[in-house]
C-alpha positions as CSV (number, residue, x, y, z in Angstrom):
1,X,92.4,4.6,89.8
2,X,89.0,5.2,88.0
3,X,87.1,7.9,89.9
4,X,83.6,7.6,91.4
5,X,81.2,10.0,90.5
6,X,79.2,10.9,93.1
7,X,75.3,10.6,92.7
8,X,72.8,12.9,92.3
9,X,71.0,14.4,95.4
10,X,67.7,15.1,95.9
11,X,68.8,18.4,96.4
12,X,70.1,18.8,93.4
13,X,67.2,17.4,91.3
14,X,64.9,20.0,93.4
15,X,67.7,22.4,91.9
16,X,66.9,21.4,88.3
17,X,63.2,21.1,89.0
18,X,63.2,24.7,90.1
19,X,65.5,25.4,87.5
20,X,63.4,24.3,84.8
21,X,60.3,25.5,85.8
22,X,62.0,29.3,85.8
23,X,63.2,28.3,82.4
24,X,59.5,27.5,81.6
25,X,57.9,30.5,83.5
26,X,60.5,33.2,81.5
27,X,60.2,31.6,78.1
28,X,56.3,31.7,78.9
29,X,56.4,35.4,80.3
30,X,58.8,36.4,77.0
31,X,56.5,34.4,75.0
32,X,53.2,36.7,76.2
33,X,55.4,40.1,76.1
34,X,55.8,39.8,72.4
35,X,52.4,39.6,72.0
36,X,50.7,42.6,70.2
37,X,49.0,45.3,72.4
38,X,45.7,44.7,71.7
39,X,45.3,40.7,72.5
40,X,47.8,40.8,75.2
41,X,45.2,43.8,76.2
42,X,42.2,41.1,75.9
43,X,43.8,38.7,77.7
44,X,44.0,40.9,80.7
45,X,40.6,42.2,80.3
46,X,39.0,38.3,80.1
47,X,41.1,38.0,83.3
48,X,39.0,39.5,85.5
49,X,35.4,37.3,86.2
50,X,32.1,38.1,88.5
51,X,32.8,37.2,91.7
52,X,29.6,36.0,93.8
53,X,30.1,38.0,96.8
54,X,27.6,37.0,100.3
55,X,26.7,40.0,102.0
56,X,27.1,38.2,105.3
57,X,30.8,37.8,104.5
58,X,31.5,41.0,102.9
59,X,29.8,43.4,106.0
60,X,31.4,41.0,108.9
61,X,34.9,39.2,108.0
62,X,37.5,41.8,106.8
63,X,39.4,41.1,103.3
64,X,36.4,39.3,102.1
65,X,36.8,40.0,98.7
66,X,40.1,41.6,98.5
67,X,40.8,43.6,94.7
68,X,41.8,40.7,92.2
69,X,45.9,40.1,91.8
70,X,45.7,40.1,88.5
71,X,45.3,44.0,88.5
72,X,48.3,44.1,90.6
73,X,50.9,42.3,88.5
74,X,52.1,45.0,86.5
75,X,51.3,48.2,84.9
76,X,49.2,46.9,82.0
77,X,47.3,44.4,83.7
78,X,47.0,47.3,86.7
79,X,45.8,49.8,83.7
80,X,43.5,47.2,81.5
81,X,41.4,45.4,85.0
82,X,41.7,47.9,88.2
83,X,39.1,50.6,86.9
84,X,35.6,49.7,88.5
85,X,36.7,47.9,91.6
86,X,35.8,50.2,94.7
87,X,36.8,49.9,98.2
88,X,34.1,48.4,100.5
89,X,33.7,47.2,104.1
90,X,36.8,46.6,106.1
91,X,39.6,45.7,102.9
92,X,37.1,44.4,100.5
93,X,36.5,45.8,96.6
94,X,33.5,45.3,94.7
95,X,33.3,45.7,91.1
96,X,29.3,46.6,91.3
97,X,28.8,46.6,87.4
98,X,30.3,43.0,87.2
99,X,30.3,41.2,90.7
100,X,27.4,39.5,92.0
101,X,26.3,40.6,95.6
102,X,23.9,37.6,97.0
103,X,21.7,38.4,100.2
104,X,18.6,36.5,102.2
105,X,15.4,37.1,103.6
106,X,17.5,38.3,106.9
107,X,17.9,42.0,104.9
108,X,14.3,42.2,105.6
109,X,14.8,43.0,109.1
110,X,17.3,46.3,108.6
111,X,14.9,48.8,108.6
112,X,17.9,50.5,109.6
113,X,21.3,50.3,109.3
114,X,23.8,53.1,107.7
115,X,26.1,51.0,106.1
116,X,24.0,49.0,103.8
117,X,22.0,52.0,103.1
118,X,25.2,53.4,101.3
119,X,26.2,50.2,99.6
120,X,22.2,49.7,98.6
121,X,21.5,51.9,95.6
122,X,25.5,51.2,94.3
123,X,24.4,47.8,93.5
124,X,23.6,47.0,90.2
125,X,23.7,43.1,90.3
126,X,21.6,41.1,93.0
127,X,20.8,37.2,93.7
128,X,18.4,36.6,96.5
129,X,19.0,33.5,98.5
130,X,15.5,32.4,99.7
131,X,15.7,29.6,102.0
132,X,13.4,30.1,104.7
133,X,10.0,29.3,104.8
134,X,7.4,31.8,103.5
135,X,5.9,33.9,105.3
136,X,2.3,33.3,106.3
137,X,1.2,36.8,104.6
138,X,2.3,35.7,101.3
139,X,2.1,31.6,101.6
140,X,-0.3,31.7,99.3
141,X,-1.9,33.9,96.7
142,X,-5.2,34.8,98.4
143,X,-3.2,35.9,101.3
144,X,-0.4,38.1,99.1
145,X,-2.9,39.7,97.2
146,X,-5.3,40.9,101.0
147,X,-1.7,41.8,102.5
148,X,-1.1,44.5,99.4
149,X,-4.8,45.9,99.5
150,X,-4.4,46.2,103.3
151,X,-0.9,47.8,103.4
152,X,0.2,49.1,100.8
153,X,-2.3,49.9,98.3
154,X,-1.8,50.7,94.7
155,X,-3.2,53.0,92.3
156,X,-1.0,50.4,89.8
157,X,-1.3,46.8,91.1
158,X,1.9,45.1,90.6
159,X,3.9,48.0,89.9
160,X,7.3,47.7,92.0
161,X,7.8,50.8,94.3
162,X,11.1,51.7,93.8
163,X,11.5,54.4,96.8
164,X,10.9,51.3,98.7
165,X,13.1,49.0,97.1
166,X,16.4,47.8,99.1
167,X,18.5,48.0,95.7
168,X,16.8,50.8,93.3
169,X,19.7,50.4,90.6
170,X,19.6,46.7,90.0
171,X,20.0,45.9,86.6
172,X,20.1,41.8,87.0
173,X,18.5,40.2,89.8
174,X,18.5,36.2,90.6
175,X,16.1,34.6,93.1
176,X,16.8,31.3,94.5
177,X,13.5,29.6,95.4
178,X,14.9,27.0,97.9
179,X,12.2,24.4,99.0
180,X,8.6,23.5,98.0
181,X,6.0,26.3,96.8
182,X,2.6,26.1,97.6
183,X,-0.1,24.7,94.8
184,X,-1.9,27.4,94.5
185,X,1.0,29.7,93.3
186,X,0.3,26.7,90.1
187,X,4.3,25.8,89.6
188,X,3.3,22.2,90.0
189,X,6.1,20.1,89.0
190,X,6.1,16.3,89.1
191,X,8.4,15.4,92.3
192,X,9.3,12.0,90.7
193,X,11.3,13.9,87.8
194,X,15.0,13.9,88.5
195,X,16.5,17.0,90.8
196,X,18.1,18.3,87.7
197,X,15.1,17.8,85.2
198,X,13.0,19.8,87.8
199,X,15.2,22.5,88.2
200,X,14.7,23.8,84.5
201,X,11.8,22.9,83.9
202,X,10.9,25.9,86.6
203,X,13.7,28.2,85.4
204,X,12.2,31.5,84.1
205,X,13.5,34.7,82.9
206,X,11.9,38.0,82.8
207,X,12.3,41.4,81.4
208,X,10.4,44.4,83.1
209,X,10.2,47.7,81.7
210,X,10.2,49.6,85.1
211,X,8.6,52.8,83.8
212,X,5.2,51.5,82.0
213,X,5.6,48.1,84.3
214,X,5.6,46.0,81.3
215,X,7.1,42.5,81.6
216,X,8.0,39.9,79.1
217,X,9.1,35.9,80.2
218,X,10.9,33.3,78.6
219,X,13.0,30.0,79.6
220,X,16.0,30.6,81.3
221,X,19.0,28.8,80.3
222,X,20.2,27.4,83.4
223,X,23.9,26.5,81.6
224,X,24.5,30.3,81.6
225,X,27.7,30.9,83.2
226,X,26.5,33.7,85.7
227,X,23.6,31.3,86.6
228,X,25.9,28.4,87.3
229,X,27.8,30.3,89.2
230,X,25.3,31.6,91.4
231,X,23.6,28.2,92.2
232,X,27.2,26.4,93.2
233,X,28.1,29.6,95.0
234,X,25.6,31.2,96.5
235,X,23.9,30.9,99.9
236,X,22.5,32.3,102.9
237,X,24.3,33.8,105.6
238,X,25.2,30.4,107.0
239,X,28.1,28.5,106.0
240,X,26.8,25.5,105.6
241,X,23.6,26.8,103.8
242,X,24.1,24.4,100.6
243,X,24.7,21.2,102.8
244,X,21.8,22.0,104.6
245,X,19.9,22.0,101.8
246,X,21.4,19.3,99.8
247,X,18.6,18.0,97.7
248,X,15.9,20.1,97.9
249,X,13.6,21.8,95.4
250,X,15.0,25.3,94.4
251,X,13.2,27.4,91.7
252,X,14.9,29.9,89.7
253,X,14.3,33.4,88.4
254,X,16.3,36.0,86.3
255,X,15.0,39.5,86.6
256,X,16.8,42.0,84.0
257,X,15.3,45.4,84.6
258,X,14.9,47.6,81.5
259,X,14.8,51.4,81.5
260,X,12.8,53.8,79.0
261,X,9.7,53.0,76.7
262,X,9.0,49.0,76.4
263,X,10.3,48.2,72.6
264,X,10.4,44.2,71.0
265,X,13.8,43.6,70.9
266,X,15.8,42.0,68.5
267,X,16.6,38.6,70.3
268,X,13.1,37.8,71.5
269,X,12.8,34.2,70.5
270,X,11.3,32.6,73.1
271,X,10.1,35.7,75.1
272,X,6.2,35.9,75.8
273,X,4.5,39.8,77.1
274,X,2.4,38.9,80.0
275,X,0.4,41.4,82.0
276,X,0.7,42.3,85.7
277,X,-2.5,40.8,87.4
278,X,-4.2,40.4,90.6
279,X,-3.7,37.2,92.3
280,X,-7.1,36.4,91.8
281,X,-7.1,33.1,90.0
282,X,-10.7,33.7,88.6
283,X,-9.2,36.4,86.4
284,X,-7.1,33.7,84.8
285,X,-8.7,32.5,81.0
286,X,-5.6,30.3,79.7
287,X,-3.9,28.0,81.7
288,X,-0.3,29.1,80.5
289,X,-0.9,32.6,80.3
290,X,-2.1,32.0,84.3
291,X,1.0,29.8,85.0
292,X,3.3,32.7,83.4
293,X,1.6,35.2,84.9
294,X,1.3,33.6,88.3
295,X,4.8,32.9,87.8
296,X,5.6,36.5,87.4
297,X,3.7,37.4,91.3
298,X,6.0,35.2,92.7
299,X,9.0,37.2,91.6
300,X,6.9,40.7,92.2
301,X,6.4,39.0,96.0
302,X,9.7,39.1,96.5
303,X,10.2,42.8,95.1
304,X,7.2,44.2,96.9
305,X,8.0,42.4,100.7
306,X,11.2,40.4,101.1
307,X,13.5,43.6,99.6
308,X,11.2,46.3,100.8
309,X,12.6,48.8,102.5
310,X,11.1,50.8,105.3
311,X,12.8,54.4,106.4
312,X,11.6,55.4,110.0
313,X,10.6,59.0,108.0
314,X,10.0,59.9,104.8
315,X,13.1,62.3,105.6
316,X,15.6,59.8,106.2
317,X,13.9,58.0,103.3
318,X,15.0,60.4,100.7
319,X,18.5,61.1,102.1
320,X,19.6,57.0,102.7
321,X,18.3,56.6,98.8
322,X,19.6,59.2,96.5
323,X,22.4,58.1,94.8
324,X,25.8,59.3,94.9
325,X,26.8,62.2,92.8
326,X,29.4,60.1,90.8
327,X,26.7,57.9,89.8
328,X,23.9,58.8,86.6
329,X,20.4,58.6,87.7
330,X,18.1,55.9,86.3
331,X,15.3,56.7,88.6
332,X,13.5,59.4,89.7
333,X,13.0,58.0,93.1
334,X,15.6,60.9,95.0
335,X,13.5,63.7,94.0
336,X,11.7,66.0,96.9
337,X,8.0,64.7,97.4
């Protein structure tokens, strides 16, 4: 009698599926262990990326942002990627050196609220999300410039106040333009162009030497990887923000705050020193210097009134900003007036 094998089951090729794939994962996990120190080291450090994180999301919906899992796969991993993550909110961690916090014009409106004073000044990286309309007091240049001399008048015009500043320790700041800008800011742009051609052709990038408020400008590479990141992640505090907004105009900016005396630095291909002006278009002698430094007032508009921030006392003023002990000081903005 000539026996009959029986056939295979699907449970048993599931069986040798699974089987195979643990022969895969521990050959690939023995393979990585005998790597040396040092890259296995690197690879563990690379691990770890920015994370855009909405403000919205991270003060309302708890675990957010939980810590990443790759710093809780094992002890090296643990050692080489936890440090710098600190808890926030209801189970979230933020990683403020590295992580990306995004916010909108709604942060306007908290004049106060204790737990975003705390977080404030431990934020060192900062995209602002601005969707809405503008505001009628700074629609349009004329109407910026009377709304400073009437409010808050400066002995240094265009000088950023940092005591009144939402985030005092920024170091990177991106602002999202979303919609059309008025003419007389001068970013004209032909609207026939294709959405993408229009989007760098407006892309800037500026450096400003907070102490002797000295800025410089240049392109901005909008095939950075930060950057990307920020325009396919980022929104407002709605959900839907980017569907809503499918297709409009957005304009660009990269602030990267510099401490200390202003110095040329090394890489400055492509960067241009422009002056801090008044809006005043009659001041203006070169069309591109005008553009650039126009261009510049548009970012300082959003500095000086869409993430100003106004104390109910000079009191409270000083204690919600001084920055925690842990932390070295960049600014003198904690001192005792």
């Amino acid at each position: 009698m000539i026996p009959i094998r029986s056939l295979p089951s699907a449970a048993d090729g599931e069986a040798d599926d699974q089987s195979s794939f643990d022969d895969d994962h521990s050959s690939a996990v023995s393979g990585f262990t005998r790597l040396p120190a040092e890259l296995r080291l690197k690879i563990w450090s690379c691990s770890v990326e920015p994370r855009i994180v909405i403000l919205d999301d991270l003060v309302h919906k708890p675990n957010s942002y939980p810590i990443p899992v790759v710093t809780r796969l094992n002890a090296e991993a643990r050692i080489e990627t936890r440090e710098g993550y600190e808890p926030v909110g209801r189970g979230s961690h933020i990683h403020f050196a590295r992580d990306i916090l995004v916010c909108d014009p709604n942060i306007a409106d908290q004049s106060s609220n204790t737990p975003l004073e705390e977080l404030a000044p431990l934020v060192e990286r900062l995209a602002f999300w601005d969707c809405f309309p503008d505001d009628g007091r700074i629609e349009e240049p004329g109407h910026y410039s009377a709304y400073l001399e009437r409010w808050y008048p400066q002995e240094r015009p265009g000088k950023v106040e940092f005591d009144k500043f939402w985030f005092p320790n920024l170091k990177d700041l991106w602002i999202i333009k979303v919609g059309e800008v008025d003419r007389s800011w001068m970013v004209g742009v032909d609207q026939n162009l294709p959405y993408d051609v229009r989007l760098r052709k407006t892309a800037r990038q500026f450096r400003y030497w907070i102490d002797e408020n000295i800025v410089e400008i240049a392109p901005l590479d909008l095939d950075e990887p930060e950057t990307k990141a920020v325009l396919r992640e980022g929104r407002c505090g709605k959900e839907d923000c980017q569907s809503l907004n499918h297709g409009r105009s957005k304009m660009v900016s990269k602030v990267i705050f510099m401490d200390g005396k202003y110095r040329k630095m090394e890489s400055s291909e492509g960067w241009q020193r422009i002056l801090p002006w008044s809006t005043k278009v009659t001041q203006a002698t070169e069309k591109d210097t005008s553009e650039n430094r126009m261009r510049w007032i548009i970012v300082e508009r959003i500095l000086t009134f869409s993430l100003r921030w106004e104390g109910p006392d000079d009191e409270v003023t000083i204690s919600a900003r001084r920055k925690t002990p842990e932390m070295p000081s960049r600014r003198a903005i904690y001192e005792t007036r």
